[in-house]
C-alpha positions as CSV (number, residue, x, y, z in Angstrom):
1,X,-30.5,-8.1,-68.0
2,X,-28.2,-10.9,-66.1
3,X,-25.4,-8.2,-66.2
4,X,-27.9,-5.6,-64.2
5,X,-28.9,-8.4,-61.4
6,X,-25.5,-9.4,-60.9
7,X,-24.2,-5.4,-60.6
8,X,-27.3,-5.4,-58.8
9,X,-26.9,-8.7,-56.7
10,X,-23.2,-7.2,-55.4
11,X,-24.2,-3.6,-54.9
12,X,-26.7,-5.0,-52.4
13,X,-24.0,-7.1,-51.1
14,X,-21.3,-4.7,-50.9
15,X,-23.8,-2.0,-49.3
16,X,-24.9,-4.9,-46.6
17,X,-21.7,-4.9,-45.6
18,X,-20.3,-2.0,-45.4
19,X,-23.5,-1.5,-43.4
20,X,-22.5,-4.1,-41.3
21,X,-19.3,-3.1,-40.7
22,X,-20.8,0.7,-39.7
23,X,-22.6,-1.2,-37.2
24,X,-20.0,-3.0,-35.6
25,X,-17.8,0.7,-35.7
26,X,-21.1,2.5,-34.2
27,X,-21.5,0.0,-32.0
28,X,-17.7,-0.2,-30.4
29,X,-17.4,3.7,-30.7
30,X,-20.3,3.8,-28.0
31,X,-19.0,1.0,-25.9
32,X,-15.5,3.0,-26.0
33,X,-17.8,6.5,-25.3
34,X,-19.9,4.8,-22.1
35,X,-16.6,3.3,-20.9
36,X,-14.5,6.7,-21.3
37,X,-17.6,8.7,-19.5
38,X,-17.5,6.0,-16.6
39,X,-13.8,6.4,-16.3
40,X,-14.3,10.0,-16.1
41,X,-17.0,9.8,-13.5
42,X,-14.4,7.1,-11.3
43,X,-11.7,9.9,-11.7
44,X,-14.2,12.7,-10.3
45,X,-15.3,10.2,-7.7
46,X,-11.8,9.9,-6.5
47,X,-10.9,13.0,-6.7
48,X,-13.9,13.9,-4.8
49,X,-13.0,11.4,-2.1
50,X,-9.4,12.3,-1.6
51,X,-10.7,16.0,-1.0
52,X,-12.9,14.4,1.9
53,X,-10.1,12.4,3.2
54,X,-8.1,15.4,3.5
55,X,-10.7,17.1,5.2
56,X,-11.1,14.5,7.8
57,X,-7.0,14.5,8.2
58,X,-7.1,18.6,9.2
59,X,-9.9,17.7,11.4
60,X,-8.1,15.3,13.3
61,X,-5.2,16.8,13.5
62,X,-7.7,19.7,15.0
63,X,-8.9,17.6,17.5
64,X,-5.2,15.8,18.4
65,X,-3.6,19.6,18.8
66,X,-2.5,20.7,22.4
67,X,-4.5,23.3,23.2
68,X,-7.7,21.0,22.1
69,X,-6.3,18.1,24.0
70,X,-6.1,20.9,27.1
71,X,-9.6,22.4,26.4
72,X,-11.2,18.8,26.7
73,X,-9.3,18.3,29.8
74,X,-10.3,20.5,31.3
75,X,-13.7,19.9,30.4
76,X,-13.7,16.4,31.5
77,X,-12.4,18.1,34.9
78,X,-8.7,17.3,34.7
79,X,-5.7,19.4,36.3
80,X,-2.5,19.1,35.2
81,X,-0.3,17.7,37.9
82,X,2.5,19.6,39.9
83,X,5.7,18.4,41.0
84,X,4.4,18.7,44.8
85,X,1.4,17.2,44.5
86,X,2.8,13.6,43.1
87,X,2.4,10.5,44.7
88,X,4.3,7.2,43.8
89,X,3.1,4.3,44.7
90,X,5.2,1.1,45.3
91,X,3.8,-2.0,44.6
92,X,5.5,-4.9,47.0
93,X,6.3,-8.1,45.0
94,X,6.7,-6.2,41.6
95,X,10.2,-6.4,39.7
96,X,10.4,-4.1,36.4
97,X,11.8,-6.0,33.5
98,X,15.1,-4.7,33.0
99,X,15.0,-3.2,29.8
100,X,11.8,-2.5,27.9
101,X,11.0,-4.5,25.1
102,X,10.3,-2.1,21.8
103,X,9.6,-4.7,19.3
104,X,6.3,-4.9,18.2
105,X,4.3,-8.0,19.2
106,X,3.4,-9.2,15.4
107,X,6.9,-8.5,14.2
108,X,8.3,-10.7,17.0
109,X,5.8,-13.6,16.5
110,X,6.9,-12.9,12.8
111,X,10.6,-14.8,12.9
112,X,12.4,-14.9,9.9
113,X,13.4,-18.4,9.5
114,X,16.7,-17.7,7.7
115,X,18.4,-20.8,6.1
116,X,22.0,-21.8,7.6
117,X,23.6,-20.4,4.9
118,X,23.2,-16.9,5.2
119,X,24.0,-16.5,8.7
120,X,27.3,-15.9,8.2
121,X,28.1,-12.7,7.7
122,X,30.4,-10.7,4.8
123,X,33.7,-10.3,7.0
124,X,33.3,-13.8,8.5
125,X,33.2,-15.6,4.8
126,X,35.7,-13.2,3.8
127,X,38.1,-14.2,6.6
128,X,37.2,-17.7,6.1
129,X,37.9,-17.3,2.3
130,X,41.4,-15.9,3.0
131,X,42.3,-18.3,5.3
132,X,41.7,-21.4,3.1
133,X,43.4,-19.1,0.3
134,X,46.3,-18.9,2.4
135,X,47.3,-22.5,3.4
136,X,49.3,-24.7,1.2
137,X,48.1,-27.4,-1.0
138,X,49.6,-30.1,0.8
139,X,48.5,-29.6,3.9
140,X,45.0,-29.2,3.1
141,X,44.8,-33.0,2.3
């Protein structure tokens, strides 16, 4: 009789946990399933959104063509100018700059601050290099 409730005591046991462990499996097979299936539905989202994107892109490049450009123009009751028909107008007082300046603005604030030891370039240290190679011993004390 003891021999049957101990058998009896770690069937129970063993089945209590093997049914524990099928619950923790069960349990991170559907966490891996709901996380797969939102992956999926990111992916088709994205996918979904580039196709828009590109859509947008071919209809502004619609709009930015020339013969658009020409069409609205026209519309907004522009002409486009002839050579006899130009006026200049000179401003007293103003000076051009005499080059323009093609940086842009944020990459001029910018600066690199470069340390004094880079400023020298290949061809100068290697110069440099040579030329303290190529005095004597004695005469560089």
């Amino acid at each position: 009789m003891r021999f049957h409730r101990q058998w009896l005591t770690t069937f129970l046991g063993s089945l209590l946990l093997i049914g524990v462990i099928a619950g923790i499996y069960l349990n991170l097979t559907a966490r891996a399933a709901i996380a797969g299936r939102e992956i999926q539905n990111l992916e088709t989202l994205i996918v979904s959104n580039q196709q828009v994107n590109a859509d947008l892109q071919t209809q502004v490049a619609g709009l930015l063509s020339n013969v658009v450009l020409e069409q609205r123009a026209a519309a907004a009751g522009y002409v486009p100018i002839q050579r006899d028909t130009l006026q200049y107008l000179s401003v007293p007082g103003y000076v051009p700059s005499e080059r323009p300046n093609l940086l842009n603005s944020a990459h001029a604030q910018a600066g690199v601050d470069e340390p004094s030891e880079y400023t020298e370039t290949l061809f100068t240290w290697l110069a440099r290099q040579l030329e303290v190679a190529s005095t004597p011993l004695a005469q560089t004390h």
